[in-house]
C-alpha positions in Angstrom: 40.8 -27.1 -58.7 43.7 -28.3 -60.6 45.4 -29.8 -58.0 46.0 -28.8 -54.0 47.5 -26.5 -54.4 46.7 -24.8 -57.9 43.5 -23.5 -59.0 41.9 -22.5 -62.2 39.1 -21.7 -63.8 38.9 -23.7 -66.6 37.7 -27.1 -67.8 39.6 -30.3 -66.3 40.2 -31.2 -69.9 43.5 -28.7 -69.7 44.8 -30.5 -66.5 48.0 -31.9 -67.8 49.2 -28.9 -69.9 48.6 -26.6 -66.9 50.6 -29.2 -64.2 53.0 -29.5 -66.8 53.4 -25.9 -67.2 53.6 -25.3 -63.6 56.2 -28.1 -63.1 58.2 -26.6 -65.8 58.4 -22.9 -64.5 59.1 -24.2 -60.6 61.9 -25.9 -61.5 63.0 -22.8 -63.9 61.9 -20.4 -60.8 61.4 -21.9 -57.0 59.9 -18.6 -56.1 57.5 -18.0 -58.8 54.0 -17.7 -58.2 50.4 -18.3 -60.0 48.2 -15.0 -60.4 46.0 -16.3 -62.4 44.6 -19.8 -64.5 42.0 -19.3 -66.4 39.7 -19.5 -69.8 39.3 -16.7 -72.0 38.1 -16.7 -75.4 38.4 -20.3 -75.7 41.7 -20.4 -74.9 44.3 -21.2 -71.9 45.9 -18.0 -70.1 48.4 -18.6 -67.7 49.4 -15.0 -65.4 52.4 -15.4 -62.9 54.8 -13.4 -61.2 58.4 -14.5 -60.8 61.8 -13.1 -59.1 63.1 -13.5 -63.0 64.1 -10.1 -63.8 62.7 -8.5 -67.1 64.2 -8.4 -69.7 66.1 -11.9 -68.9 66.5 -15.0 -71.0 65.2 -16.7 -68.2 62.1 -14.3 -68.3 61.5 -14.6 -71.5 62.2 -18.9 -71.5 59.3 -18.5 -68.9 57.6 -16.4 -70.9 57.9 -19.4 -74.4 57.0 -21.9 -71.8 53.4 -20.3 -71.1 52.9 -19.1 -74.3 53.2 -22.9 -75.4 50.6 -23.8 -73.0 48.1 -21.5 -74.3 48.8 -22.7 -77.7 48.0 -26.3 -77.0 45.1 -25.1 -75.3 43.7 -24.2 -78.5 44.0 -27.8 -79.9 43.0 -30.0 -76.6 39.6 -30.2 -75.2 38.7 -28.1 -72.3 36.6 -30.7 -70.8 38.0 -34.4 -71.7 41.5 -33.2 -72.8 41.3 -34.6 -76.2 44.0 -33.3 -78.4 43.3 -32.4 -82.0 45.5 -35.2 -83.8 43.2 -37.7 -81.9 39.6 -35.9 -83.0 38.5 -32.8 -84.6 39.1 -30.0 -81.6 37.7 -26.3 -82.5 37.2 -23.1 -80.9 33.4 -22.2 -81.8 31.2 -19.2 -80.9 27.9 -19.8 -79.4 25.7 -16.9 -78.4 28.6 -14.9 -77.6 30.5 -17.7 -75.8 34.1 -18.8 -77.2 35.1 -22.7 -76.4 37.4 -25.2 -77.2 35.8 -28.4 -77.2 35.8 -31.8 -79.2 32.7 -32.9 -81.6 31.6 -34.9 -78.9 31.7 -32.3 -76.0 30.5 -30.0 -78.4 27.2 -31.4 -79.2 26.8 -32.6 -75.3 27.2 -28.7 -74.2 25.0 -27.4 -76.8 22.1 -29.9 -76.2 21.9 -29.3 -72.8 22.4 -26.0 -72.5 18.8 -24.1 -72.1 18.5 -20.5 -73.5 16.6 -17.9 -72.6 15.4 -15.4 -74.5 14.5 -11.7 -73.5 10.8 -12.4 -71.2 11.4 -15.6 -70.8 10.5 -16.8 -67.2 13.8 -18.6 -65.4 11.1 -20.5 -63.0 
């Protein structure tokens, strides 16, 4: 949970982009509405609805605003928010997994993360 009112399903390291996103399209839009926060592929996705009609350049100034987001999302840790100018922030593949983490988060996830392999026992 983001906040009281907003939730997503995503690391808290992306906090301030996705407030600052949703700041940003209230005041563009009062009535606009979150579908959807969420990680995918190691990246920010941000799904709404909005009374904007399409096409509009208010539609599509929503549309810039969102696809920012997700594109700073690529740069910024998903769990401690660090942005990429501060530390070396990479989307990585594990085992099928995308992530964007820092070094640091990076090497905490992987070291306590415990695979299993096919017949292992989970007990």
């Amino acid at each position: 949970m983001i906040s009281d009112d907003i939730y997503a399903s995503c690391g808290d390291g992306w906090k301030d982009i996705i407030l600052s996103t949703h700041e940003k399209l209230l005041f563009l839009d009062p009535n606009y509405e979150i579908s959807q926060i969420k990680e995918k592929f190691g990246g920010l996705r941000y799904y709404f609805t909005t009374t904007a009609e399409y096409p509009s350049p208010l539609f599509e100034i929503m549309q810039d605003i969102v696809r920012l987001a997700e594109y700073k999302s690529s740069y910024t840790c998903e769990l401690c928010g660090a942005a990429g100018y501060d530390m070396l922030v990479e989307t990585r593949v594990s085992d099928y997994f995308y992530y964007t983490y820092c070094k640091k988060c990076s090497d905490n996830f992987l070291s306590n993360r415990k695979l299993f392999k096919k017949g292992d026992s989970n007990e």
